[in-house]
C-alpha positions as a printed NumPy array, in Angstrom:
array([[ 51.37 ,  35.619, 114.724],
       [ 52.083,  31.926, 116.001],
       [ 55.114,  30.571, 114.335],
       [ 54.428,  26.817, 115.619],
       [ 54.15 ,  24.283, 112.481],
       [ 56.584,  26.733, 110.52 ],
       [ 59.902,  26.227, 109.98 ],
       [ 62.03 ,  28.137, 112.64 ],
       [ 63.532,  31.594, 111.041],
       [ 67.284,  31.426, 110.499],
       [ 69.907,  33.428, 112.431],
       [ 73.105,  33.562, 113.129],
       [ 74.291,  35.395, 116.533],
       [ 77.546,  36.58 , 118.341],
       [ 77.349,  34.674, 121.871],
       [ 79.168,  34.577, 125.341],
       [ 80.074,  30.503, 125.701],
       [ 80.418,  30.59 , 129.641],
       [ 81.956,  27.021, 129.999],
       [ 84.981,  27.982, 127.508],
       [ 85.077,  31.87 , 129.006],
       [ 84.8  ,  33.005, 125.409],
       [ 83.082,  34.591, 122.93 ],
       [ 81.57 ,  32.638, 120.052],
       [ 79.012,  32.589, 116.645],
       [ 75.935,  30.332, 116.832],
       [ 73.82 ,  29.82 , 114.009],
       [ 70.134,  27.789, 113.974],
       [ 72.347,  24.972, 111.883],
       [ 74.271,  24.1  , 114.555],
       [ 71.384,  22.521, 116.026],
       [ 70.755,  20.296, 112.949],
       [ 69.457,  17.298, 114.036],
       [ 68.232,  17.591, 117.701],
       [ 65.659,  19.743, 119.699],
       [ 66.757,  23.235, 120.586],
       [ 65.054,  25.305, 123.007],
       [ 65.172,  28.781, 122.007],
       [ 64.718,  31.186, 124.821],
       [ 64.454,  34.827, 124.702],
       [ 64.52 ,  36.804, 127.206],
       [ 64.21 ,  40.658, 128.44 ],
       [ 68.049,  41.571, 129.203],
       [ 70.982,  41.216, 131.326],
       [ 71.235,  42.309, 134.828],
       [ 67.096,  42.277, 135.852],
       [ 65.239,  40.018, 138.64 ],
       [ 63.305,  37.231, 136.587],
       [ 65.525,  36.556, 134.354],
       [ 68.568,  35.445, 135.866],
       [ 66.203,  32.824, 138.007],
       [ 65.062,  31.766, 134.345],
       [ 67.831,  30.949, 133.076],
       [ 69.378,  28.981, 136.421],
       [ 66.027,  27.125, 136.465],
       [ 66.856,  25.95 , 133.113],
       [ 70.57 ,  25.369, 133.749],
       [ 70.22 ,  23.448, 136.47 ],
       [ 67.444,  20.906, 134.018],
       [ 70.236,  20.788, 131.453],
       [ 71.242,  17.676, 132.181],
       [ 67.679,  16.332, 131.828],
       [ 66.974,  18.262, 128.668],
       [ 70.271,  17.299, 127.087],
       [ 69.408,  13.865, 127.698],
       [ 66.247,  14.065, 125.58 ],
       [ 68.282,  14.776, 122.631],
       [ 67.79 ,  18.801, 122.845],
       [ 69.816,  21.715, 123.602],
       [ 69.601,  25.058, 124.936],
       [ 70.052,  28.039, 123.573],
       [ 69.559,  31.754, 125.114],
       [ 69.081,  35.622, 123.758],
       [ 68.324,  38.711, 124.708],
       [ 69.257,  42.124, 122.775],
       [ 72.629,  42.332, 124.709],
       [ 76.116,  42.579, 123.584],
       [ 78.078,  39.026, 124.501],
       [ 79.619,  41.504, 126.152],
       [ 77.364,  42.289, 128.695],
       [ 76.414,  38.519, 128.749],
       [ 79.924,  37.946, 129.814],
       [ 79.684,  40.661, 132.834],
       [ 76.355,  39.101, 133.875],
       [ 77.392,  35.855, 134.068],
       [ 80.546,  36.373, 136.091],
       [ 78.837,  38.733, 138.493],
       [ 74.995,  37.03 , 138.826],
       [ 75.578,  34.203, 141.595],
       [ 72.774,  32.336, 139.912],
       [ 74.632,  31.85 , 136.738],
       [ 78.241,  31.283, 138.523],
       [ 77.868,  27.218, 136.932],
       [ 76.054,  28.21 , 133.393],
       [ 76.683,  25.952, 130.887],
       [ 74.441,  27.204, 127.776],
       [ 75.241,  30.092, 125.606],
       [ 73.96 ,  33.522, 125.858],
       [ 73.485,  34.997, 122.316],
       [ 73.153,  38.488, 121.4  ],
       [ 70.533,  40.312, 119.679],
       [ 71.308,  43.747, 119.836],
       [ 69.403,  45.33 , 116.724],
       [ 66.495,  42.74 , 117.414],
       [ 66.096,  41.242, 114.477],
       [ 66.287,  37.565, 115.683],
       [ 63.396,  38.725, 118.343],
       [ 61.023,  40.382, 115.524],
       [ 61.667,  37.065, 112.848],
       [ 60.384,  35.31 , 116.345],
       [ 57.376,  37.664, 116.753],
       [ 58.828,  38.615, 120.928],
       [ 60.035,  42.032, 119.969],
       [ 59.113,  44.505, 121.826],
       [ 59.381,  47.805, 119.701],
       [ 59.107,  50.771, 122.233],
       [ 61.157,  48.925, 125.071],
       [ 63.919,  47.349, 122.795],
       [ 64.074,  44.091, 124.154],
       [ 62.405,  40.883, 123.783],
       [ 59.482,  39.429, 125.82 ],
       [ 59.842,  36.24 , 127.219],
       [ 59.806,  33.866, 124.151],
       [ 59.99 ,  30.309, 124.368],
       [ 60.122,  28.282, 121.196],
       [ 60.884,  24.048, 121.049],
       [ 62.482,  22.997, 117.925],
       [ 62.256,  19.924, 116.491],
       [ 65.641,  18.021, 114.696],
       [ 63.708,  19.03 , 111.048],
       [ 64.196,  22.874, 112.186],
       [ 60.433,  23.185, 112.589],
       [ 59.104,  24.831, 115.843],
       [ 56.219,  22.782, 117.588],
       [ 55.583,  24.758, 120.812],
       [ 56.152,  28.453, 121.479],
       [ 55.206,  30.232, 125.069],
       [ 55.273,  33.764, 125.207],
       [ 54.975,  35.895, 128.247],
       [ 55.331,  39.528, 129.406],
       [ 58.325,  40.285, 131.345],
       [ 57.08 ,  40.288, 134.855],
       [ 56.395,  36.357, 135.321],
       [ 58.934,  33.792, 134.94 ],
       [ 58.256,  30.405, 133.044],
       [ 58.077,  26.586, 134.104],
       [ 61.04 ,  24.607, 133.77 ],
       [ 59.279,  21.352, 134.83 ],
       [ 56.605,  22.351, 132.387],
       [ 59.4  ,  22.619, 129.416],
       [ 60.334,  19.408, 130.737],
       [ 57.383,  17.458, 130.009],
       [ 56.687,  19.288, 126.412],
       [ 60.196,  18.229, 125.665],
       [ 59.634,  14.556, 126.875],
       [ 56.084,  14.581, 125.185],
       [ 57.729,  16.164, 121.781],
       [ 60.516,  13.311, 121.737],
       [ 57.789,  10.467, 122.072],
       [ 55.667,  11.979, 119.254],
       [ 58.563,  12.603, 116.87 ],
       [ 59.572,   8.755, 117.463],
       [ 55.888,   7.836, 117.23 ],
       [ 54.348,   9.814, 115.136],
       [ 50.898,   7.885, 114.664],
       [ 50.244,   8.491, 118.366],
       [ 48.883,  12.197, 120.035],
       [ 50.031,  12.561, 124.088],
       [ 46.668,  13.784, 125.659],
       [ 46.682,  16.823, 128.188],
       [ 48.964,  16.409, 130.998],
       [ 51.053,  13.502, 129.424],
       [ 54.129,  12.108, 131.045],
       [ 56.267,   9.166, 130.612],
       [ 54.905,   6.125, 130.884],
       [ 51.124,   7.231, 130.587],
       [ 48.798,   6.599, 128.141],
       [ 48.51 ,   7.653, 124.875],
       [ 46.093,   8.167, 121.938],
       [ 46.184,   7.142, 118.511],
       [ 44.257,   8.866, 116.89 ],
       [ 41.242,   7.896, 114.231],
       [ 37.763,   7.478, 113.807],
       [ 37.229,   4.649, 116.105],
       [ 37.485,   7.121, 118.917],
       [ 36.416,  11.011, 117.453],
       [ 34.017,  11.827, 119.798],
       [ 34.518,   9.014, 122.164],
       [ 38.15 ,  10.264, 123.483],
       [ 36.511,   9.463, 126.889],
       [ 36.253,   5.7  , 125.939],
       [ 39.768,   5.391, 125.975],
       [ 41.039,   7.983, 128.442],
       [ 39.327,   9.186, 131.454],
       [ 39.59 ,  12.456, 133.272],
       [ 41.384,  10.904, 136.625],
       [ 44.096,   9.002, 134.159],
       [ 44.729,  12.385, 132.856],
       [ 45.094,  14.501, 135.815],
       [ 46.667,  11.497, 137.946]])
């Protein structure tokens, strides 16, 4: 069941904090305040996800400057999230934390649990600074997501929180238009937008 307009479940989690080379506790409050971008994913040591989690690493800079954060799980130990960062070449510069999940009960409250395999599918979720999600993406394990596309949800997220009496129409980057929704325009969107703005 789709979590998005609910508040996000609480947890608190052991992690692996790669820049300090320690182990740590995170906890949803910690993000108080800012977007976090929750991201599950399958386990340690596999193909997609370490080139998942680099893709995102190497946007952090981008993402932190949008006011967010980052944080990843998978049922792991922080020990193995330790051994997989100093041995995975793609994760030699991480700078998020990997949080651990081992009994899978952060996964199920997220609805990515996957019950026979005993690991999570690939669960996105973007948090606003309220603590209420407002985009999930969930995929199978075989295919990796979009880091540009998180991105531009992130970007489009931020301009709607600020401006809440405006909507960003399909496609919506910085700097392009924007509806406000209202009566004037129900069922005459394409009076104020047209198909070519919105796939330019």
């Amino acid at each position: 069941m789709a979590l998005v307009g609910q508040k996000a479940p609480d947890f608190t989690l052991n992690a692996y904090d790669p820049v300090k080379k320690e182990y740590t506790t995170v906890k949803l409050s910690d993000y108080q305040g800012k977007f976090l971008v929750l991201c599950f994913y399958p386990a340690d040591f596999t193909f997609v996800c370490p080139t998942e989690i680099a893709a995102v690493n190497a946007k952090l800079e981008e993402i932190r400057n949008l006011g967010a954060d980052v944080l990843a799980v998978s049922t792991d130990t922080q020990f193995s999230h330790q051994l997989f960062c100093e041995v995975e070449p793609l994760l030699k510069d991480l700078k998020f934390p990997l949080a651990a999940d081992p009994t899978g009960k952060t996964a199920r409250d997220y609805g990515v649990y996957i019950e026979e395999a005993g690991i999570a599918r690939r669960g996105r979720f973007i948090i606003n600074p309220d603590g209420v999600i407002v985009a999930e993406e969930v995929l199978n394990p075989p295919v990796g997501r979009n880091v540009n596309e998180l991105l531009r949800q992130l970007d489009a997220w931020k301009y709607v929180y600020e401006h809440p009496e405006e909507a960003c129409p399909a496609n919506w980057r910085p700097g392009k238009k924007t509806l406000k929704p209202g009566p004037d325009i129900a069922g005459k969107v394409g009076t104020v937008i047209t198909i070519d703005e919105i796939l330019s």
